[in-house]
VEXNU-245661 format. One record per atom (N, C-alpha, C): residue number from 1; residue in one letter; atom name; x, y, z. Coordinates in steps of 0.02 Angstrom, whole numbers, plus 50000, padded with zeros to 5 digits. Example, Ala and Ser with C-alpha at 12.3 -4.5 7.8 and 13.67 -1.06 7.14 Angstrom:
residues 2
- 1,A,N,50660,49716,50390;
- 1,A,CA,50615,49775,50390;
- 1,A,C,50660,49835,50390;
- 2,S,N,50642,49888,50354;
- 2,S,CA,50684,49947,50357;
- 2,S,C,50645,50002,50394;
END
This chain:
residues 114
- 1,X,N,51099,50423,50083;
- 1,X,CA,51039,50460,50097;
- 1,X,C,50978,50419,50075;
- 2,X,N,50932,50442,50117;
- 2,X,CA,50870,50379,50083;
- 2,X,C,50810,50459,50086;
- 3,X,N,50791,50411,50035;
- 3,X,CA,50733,50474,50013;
- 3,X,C,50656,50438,50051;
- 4,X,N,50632,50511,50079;
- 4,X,CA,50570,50480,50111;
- 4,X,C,50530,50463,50066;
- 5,X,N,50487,50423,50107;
- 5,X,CA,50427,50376,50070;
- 5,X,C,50358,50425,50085;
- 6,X,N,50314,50431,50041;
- 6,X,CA,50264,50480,50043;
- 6,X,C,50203,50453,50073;
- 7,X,N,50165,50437,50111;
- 7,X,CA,50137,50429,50167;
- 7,X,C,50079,50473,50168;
- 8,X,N,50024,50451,50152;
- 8,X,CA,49960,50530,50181;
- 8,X,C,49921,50487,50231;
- 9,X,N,49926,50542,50275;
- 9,X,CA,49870,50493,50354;
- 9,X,C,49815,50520,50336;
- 10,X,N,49755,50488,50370;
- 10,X,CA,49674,50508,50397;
- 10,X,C,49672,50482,50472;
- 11,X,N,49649,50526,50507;
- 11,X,CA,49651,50509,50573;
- 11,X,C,49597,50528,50605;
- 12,X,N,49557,50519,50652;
- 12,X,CA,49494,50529,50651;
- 12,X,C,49500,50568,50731;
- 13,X,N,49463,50646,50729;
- 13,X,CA,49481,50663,50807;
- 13,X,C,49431,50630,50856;
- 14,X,N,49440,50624,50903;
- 14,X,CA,49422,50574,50960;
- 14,X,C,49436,50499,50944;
- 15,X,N,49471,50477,50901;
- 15,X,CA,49485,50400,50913;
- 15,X,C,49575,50423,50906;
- 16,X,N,49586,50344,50943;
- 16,X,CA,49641,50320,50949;
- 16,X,C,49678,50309,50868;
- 17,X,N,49735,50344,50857;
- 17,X,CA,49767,50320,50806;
- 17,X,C,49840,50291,50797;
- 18,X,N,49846,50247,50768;
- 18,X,CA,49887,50187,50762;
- 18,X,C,49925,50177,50695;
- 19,X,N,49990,50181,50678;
- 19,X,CA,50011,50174,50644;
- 19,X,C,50074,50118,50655;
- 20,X,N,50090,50068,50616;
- 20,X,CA,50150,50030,50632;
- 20,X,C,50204,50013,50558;
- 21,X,N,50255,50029,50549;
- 21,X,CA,50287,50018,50511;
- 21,X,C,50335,49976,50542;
- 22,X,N,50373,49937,50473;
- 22,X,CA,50459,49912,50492;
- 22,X,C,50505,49941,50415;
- 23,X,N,50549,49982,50440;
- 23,X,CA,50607,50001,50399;
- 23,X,C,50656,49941,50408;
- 24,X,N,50648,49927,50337;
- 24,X,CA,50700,49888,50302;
- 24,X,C,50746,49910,50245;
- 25,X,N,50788,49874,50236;
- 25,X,CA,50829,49912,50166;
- 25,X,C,50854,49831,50159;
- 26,X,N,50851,49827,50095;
- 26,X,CA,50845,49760,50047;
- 26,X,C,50831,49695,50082;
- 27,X,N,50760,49707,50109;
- 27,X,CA,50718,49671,50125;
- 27,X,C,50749,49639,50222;
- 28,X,N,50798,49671,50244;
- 28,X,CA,50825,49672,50303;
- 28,X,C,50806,49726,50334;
- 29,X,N,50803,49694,50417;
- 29,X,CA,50779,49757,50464;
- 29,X,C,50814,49807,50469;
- 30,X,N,50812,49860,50511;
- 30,X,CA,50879,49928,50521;
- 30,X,C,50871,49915,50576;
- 31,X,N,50941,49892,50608;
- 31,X,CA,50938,49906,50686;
- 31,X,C,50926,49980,50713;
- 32,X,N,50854,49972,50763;
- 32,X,CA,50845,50064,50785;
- 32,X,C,50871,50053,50860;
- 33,X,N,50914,50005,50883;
- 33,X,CA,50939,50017,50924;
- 33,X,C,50974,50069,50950;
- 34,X,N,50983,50111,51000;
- 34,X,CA,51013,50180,50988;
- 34,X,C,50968,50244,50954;
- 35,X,N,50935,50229,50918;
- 35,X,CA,50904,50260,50878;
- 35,X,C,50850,50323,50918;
- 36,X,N,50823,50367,50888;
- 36,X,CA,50783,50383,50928;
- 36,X,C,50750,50425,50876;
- 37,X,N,50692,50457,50890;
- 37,X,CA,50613,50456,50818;
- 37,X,C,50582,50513,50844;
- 38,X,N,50559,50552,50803;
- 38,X,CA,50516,50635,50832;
- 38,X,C,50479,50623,50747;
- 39,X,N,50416,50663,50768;
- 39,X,CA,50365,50656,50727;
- 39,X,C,50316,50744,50742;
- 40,X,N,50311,50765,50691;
- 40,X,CA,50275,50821,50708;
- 40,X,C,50213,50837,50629;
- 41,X,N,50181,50876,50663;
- 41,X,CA,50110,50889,50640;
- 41,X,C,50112,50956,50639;
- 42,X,N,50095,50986,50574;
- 42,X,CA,50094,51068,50563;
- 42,X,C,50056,51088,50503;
- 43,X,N,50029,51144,50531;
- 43,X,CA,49990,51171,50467;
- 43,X,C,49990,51192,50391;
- 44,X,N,50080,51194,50410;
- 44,X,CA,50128,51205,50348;
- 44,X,C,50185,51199,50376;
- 45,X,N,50246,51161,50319;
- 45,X,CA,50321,51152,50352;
- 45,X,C,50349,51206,50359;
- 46,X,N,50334,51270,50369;
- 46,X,CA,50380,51314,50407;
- 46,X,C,50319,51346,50436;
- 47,X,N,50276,51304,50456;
- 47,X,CA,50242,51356,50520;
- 47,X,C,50266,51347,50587;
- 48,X,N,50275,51400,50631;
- 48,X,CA,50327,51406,50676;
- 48,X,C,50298,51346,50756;
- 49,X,N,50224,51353,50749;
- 49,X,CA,50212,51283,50800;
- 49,X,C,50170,51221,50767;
- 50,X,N,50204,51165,50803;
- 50,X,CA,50166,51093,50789;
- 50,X,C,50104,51089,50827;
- 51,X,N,50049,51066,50774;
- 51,X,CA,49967,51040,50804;
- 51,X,C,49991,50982,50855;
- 52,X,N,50055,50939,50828;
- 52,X,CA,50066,50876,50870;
- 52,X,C,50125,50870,50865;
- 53,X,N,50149,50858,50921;
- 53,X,CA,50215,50825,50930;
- 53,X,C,50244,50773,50966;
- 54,X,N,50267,50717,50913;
- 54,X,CA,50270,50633,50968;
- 54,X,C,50357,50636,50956;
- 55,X,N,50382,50592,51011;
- 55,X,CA,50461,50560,51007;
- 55,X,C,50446,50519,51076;
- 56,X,N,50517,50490,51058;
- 56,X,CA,50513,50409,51078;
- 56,X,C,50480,50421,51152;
- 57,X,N,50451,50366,51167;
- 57,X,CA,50403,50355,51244;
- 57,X,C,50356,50400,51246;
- 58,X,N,50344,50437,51193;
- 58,X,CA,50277,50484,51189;
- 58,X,C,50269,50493,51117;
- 59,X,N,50226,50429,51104;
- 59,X,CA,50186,50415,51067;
- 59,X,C,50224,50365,51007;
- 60,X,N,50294,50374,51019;
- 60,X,CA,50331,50309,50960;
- 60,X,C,50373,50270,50991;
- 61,X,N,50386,50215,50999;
- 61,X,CA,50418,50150,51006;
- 61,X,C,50449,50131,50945;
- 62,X,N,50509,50099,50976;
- 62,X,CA,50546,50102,50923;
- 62,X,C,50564,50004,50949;
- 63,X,N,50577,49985,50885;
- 63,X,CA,50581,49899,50900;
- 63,X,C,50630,49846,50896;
- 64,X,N,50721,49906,50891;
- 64,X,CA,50783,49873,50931;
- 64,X,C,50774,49860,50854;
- 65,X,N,50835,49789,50864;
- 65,X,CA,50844,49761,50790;
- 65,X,C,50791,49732,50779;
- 66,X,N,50734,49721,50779;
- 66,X,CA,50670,49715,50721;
- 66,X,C,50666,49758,50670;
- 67,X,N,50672,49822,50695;
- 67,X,CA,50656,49882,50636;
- 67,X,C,50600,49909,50644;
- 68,X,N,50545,49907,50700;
- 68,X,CA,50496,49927,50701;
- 68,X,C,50486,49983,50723;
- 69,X,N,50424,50026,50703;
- 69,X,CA,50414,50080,50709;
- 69,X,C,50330,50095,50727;
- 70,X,N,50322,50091,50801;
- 70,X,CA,50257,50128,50820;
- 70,X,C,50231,50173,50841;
- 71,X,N,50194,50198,50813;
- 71,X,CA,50170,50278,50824;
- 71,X,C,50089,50267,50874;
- 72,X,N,50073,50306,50920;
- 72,X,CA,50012,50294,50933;
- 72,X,C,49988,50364,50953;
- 73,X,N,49931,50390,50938;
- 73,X,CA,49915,50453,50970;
- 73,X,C,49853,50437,50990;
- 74,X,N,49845,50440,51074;
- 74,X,CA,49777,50444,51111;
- 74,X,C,49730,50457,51079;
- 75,X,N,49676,50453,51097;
- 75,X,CA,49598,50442,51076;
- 75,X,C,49582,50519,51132;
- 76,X,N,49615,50542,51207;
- 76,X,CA,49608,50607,51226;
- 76,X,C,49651,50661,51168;
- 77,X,N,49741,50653,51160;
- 77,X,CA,49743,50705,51097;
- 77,X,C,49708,50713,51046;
- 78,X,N,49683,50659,51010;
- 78,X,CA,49649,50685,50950;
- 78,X,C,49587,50715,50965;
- 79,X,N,49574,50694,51023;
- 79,X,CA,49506,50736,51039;
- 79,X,C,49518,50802,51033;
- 80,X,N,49559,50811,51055;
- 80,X,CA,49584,50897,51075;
- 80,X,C,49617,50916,51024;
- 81,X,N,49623,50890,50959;
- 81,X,CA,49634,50910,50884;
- 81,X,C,49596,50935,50851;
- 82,X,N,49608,50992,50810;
- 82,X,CA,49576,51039,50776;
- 82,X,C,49557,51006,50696;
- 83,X,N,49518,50983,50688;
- 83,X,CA,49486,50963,50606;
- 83,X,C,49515,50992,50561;
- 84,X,N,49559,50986,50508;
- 84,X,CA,49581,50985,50442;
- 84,X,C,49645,50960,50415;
- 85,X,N,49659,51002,50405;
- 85,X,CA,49742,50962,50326;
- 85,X,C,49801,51002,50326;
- 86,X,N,49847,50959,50362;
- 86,X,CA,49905,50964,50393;
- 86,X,C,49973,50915,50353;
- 87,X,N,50044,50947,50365;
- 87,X,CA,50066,50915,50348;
- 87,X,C,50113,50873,50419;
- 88,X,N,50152,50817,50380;
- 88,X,CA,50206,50801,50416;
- 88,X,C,50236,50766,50418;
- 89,X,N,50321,50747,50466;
- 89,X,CA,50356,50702,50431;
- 89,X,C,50387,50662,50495;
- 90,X,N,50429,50611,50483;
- 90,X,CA,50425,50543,50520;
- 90,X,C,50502,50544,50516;
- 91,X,N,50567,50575,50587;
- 91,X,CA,50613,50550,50586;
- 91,X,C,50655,50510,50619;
- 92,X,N,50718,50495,50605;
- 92,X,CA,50759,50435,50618;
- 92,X,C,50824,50482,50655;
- 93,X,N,50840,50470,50714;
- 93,X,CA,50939,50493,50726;
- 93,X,C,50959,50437,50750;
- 94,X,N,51005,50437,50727;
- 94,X,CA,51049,50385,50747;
- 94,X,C,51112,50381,50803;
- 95,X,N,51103,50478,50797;
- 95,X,CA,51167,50512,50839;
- 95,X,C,51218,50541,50785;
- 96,X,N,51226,50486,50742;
- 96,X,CA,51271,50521,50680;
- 96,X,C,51256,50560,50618;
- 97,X,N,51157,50535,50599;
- 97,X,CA,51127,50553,50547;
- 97,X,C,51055,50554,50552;
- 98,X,N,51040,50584,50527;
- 98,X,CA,50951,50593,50519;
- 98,X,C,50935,50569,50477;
- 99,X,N,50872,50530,50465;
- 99,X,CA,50835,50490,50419;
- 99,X,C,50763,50531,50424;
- 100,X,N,50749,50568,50363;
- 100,X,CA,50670,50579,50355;
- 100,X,C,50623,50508,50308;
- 101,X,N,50602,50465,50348;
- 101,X,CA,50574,50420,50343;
- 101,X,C,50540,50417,50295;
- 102,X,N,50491,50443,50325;
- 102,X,CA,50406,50464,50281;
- 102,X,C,50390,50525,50302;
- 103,X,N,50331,50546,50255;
- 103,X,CA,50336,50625,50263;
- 103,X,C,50252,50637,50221;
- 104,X,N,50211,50673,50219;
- 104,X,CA,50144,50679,50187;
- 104,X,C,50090,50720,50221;
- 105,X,N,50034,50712,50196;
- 105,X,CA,49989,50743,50219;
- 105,X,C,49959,50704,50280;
- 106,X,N,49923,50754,50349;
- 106,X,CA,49906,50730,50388;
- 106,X,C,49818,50762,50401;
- 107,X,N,49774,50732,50376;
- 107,X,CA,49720,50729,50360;
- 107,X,C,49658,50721,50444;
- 108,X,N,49654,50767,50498;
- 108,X,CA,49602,50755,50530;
- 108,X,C,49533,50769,50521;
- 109,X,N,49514,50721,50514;
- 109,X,CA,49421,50719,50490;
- 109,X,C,49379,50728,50578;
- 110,X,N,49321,50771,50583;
- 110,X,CA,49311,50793,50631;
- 110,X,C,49240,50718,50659;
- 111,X,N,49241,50737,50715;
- 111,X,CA,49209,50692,50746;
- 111,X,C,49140,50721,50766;
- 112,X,N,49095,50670,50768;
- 112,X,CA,49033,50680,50783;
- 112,X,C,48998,50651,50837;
- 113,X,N,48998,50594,50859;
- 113,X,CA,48992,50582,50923;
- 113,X,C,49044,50607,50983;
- 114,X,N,48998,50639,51022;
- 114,X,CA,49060,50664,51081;
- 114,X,C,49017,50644,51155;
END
């Protein structure tokens, strides 16, 4: 079991946000070949709907045996994101097991040019 890594985003609504990680374990990549990644955004972890919801080809890429991990959320969704402090967490299947990656606060600061 791997314990998630604690992670707090700021994301700004109306811009494009970008996040890129590589999961390694003793300094080696994890093959995410096979793999596949869901990411959600909520007001609280048992509130019954997500502000956001990404998995693979919508909005995360995943980077085979590199280990990479990209997240991107449009510069139109965040537009259409509601300003404040959210949580959320970052996972891994493999088919056999789930990996909660990273996991933290998700911080949208509101926008002023529109």
């Amino acid at each position: 079991m791997v314990k998630p890594g604690k992670y707090n985003i700021t994301a700004y609504q109306g811009a494009t946000y970008d996040l890129n990680l590589t999961w390694t374990i003793g300094g080696t990549a994890v093959n995410l070949t096979n793999y596949t990644a869901a990411m959600q955004v909520r007001t609280a972890a048992n509130a019954s709907t997500a502000i956001l919801s990404l998995t693979n080809g919508s909005g995360i890429t995943l980077g085979g045996t590199a280990g990479t991990i990209d997240v991107t959320i449009s510069s139109t969704t965040m537009g259409a994101a509601t300003p404040g402090q959210y949580v959320y967490d970052l996972e891994l299947n493999s088919g056999s097991a789930v990996t909660r990656l990273i996991q933290g606060t998700f911080q949208i600061q509101a926008e002023v040019t529109r």
